[in-house]
C-alpha positions as CSV (number, residue, x, y, z in Angstrom):
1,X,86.6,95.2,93.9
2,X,88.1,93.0,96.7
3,X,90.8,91.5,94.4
4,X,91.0,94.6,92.0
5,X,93.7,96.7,93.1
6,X,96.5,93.7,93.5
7,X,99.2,95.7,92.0
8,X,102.4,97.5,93.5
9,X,103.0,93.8,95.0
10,X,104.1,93.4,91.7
11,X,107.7,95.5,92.4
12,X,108.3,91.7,93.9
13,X,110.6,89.4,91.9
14,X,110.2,86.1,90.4
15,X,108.5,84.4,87.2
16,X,105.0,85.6,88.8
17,X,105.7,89.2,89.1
18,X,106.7,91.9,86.9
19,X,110.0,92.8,86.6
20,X,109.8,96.5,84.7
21,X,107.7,99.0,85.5
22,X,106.8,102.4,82.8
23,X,105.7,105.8,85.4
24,X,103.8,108.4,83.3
25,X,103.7,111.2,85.2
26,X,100.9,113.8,84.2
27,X,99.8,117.1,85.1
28,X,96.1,118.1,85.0
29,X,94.5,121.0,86.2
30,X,93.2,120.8,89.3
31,X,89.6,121.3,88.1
32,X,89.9,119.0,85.7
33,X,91.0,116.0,87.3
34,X,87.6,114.5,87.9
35,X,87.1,114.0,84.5
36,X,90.8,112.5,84.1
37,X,89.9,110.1,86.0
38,X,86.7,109.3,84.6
39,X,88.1,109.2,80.6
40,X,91.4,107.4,81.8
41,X,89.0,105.0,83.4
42,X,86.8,104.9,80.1
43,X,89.9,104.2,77.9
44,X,92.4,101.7,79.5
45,X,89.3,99.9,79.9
46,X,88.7,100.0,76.1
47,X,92.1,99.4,75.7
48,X,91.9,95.8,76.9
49,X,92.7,92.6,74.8
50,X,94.4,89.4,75.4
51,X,97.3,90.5,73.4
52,X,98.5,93.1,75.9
53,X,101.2,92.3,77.6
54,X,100.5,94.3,80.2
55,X,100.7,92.7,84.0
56,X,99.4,95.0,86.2
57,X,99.5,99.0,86.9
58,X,98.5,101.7,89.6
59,X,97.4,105.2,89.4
60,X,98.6,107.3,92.6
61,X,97.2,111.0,92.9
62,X,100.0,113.8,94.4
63,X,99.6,114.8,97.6
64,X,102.5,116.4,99.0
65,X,105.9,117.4,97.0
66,X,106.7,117.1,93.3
67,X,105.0,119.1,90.5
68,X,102.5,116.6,89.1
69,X,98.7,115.5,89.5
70,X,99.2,112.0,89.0
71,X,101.7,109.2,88.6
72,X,100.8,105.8,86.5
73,X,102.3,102.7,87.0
74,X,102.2,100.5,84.3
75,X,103.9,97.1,85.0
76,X,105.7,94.4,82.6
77,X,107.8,91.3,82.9
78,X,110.4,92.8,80.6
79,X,111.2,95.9,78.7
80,X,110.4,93.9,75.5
81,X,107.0,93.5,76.8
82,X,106.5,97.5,77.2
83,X,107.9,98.2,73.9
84,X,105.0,95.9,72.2
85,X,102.1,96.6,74.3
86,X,101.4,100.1,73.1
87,X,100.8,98.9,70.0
88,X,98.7,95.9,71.3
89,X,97.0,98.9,73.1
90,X,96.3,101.0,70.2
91,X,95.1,98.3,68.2
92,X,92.6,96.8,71.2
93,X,91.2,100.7,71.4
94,X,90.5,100.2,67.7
95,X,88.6,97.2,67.6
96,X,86.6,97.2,70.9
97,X,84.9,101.2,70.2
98,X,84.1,99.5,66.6
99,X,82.5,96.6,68.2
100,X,80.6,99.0,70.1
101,X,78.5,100.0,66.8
102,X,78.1,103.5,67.5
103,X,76.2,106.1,65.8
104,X,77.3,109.3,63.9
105,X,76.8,110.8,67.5
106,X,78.2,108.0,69.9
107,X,81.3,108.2,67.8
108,X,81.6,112.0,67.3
109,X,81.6,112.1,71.1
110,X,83.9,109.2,71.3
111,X,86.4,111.4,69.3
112,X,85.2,114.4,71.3
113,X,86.4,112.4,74.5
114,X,89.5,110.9,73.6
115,X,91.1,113.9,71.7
116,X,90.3,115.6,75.5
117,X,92.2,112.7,77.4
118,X,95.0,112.5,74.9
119,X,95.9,116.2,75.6
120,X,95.5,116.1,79.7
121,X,97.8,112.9,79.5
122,X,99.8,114.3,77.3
123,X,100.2,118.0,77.9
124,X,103.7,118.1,80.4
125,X,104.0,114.8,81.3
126,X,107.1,112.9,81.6
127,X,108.2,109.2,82.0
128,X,110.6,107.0,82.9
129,X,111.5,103.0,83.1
130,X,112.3,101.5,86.3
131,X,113.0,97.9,87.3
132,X,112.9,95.8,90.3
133,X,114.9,92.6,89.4
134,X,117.2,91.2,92.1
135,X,115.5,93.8,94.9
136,X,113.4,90.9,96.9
137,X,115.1,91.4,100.2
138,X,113.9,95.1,100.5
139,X,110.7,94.1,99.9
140,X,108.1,93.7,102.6
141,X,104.2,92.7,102.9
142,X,102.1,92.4,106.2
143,X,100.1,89.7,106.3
144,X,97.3,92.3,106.4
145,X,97.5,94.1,103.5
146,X,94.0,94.8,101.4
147,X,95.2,95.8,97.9
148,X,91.4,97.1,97.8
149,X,91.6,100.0,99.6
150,X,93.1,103.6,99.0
151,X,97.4,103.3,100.7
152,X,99.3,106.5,101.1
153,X,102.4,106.2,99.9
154,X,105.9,107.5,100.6
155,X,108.2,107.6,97.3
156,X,111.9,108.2,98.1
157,X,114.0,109.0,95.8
158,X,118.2,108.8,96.1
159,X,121.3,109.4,93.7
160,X,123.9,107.2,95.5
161,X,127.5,108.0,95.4
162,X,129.5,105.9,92.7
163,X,130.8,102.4,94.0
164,X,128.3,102.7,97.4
165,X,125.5,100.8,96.2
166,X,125.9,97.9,98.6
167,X,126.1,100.0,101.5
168,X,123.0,101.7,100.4
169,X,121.0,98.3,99.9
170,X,122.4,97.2,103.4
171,X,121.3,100.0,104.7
172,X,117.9,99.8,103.7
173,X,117.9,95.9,105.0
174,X,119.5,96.9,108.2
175,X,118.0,100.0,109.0
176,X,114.8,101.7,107.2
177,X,113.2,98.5,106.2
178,X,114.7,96.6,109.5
179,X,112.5,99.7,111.5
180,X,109.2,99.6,108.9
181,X,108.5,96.1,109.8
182,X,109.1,96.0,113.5
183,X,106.9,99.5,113.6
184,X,103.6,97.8,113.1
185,X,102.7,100.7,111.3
186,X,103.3,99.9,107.9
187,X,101.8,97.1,105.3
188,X,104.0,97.1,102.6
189,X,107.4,98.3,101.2
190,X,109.5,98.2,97.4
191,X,111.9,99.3,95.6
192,X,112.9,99.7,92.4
193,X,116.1,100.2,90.1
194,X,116.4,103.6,87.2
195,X,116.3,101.7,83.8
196,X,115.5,104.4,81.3
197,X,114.2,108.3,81.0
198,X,114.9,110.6,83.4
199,X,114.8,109.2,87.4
200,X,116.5,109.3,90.2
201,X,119.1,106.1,91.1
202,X,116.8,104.6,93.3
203,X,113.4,104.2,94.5
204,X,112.3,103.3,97.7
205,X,108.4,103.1,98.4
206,X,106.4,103.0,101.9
207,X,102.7,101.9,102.2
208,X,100.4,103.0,105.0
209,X,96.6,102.5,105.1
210,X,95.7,105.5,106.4
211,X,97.4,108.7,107.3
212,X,97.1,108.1,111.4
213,X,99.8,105.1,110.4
214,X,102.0,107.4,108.7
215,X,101.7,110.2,111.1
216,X,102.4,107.2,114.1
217,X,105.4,105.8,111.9
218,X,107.1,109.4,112.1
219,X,106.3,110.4,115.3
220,X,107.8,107.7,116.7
221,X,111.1,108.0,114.8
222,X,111.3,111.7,115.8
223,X,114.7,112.3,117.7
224,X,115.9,108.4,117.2
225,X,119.6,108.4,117.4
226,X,121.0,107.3,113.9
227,X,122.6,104.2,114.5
228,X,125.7,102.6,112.5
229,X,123.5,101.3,109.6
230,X,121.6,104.6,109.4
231,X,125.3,106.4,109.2
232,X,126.7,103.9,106.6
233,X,123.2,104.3,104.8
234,X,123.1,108.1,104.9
235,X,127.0,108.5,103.6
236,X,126.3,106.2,100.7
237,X,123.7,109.0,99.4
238,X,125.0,111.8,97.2
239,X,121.3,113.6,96.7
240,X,117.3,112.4,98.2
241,X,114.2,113.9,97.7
242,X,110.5,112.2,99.2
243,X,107.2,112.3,97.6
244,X,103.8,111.4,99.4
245,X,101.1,110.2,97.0
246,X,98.0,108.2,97.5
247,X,97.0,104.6,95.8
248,X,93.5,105.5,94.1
249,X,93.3,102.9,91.5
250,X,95.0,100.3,89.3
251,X,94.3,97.0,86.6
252,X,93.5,93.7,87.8
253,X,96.5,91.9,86.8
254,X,94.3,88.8,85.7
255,X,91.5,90.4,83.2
256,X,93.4,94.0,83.0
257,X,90.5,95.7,83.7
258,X,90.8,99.4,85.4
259,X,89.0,100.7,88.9
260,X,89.3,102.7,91.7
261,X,90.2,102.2,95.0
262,X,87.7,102.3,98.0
């Protein structure tokens, strides 16, 4: 698992990182989530082939804020590359359970399971398109970060005023991401661009390992005087709204295959 979960470092630009990303979010019932995550497991995994075009993805559970259970990032190099790989997908399902040789009851079951994940993942979900080109300066990676382990995760979310994009990217560089690197408290931080479906302008998203970094990375912001770049940022922003999720799982960008965190 060590090398398994390198995935929201691909919000970085460049030919080796994807540029799009699909978010699915889903609502499941609480007491059903357990086997969510076991069938979502069971099916991206059957889902694999060499044809996907698929790069990487991430599945973050709710914690605090929002109205879903879970939130899956799947990752692309283009939004060509999304529109094809569900039907790479659908096709890979196909012929691996069929490899699989099952019996009457194997398969019955095998229908049993899927027509049960289809309607979690389906029932209320929504989605949108995001992308990340041209976004490499408010991106940020300690040289510690362990794509291995469980991250909680601060998503923020801003409509910014028309014409006042450049003061909100500034003010990102010279003030929120400026303070999230010198804090020590954070190992990782992206952003992304609204492409398609229903979103928000612009994405912002914070990575702690634990939640004794996030708690120290507030606390010591408490009170701060706002500072010119944190004015300038702030009156570039017509509406914001912050999520807190946690990083459970996600593909191996090399062989696709799907796990879950430690």
């Amino acid at each position: 698992m060590k090398n398994l979960i390198i995935i929201l470092c691909l919000f970085v630009g460049g030919s080796l990182f994807a540029q799009v990303v699909n978010i699915t979010y889903v609502t499941v019932p609480r007491e059903e989530a357990d086997q969510f995550l076991d069938l979502h497991e069971k099916f991206s995994n059957l889902s694999i082939s060499e044809e996907r075009t698929l790069q990487g993805g991430g599945l973050f559970a709710h914690a605090f804020a929002g109205d879903y259970s879970f939130a899956i990032y799947d990752f692309y190099a283009s939004a060509e590359d999304l529109v094809k790989d569900a039907d790479f997908a659908n096709k890979a399902l196909q012929a691996n359970i069929k490899a699989m040789n099952l019996d009457e009851e194997g398969q019955n079951q095998m229908t049993s399971d899927y027509r049960t994940y289809t309607r979690m993942y389906a029932d209320n979900h929504s989605d949108q398109v995001r992308m990340s080109e041209g976004l490499e300066d408010l991106t940020y990676e300690a040289q510690s970060l362990d794509w291995s382990t469980k991250k909680v995760v601060v998503v923020s979310k801003y409509e910014v005023k028309w014409g006042k994009n450049r003061d909100f990217f500034e003010g990102i560089v010279n003030g929120s991401l400026k303070n999230l690197k010198e804090s020590g408290h954070a190992v990782a931080a992206y952003a992304s661009r609204h492409l398609y479906g229903s979103g928000a302008d612009w994405h912002t998203y914070q990575f702690f390992d634990t939640w004794a970094d996030f708690a120290a990375f507030e606390e010591a912001n408490i009170g701060v005087q706002m500072d010119d770049s944190g004015k300038k940022f702030w009156s570039a922003i017509e509406g914001h709204d912050d999520e807190i999720l946690v990083l459970i799982g996600g593909h191996d960008p090399e062989t696709k295959k799907f796990g879950l965190a430690k």
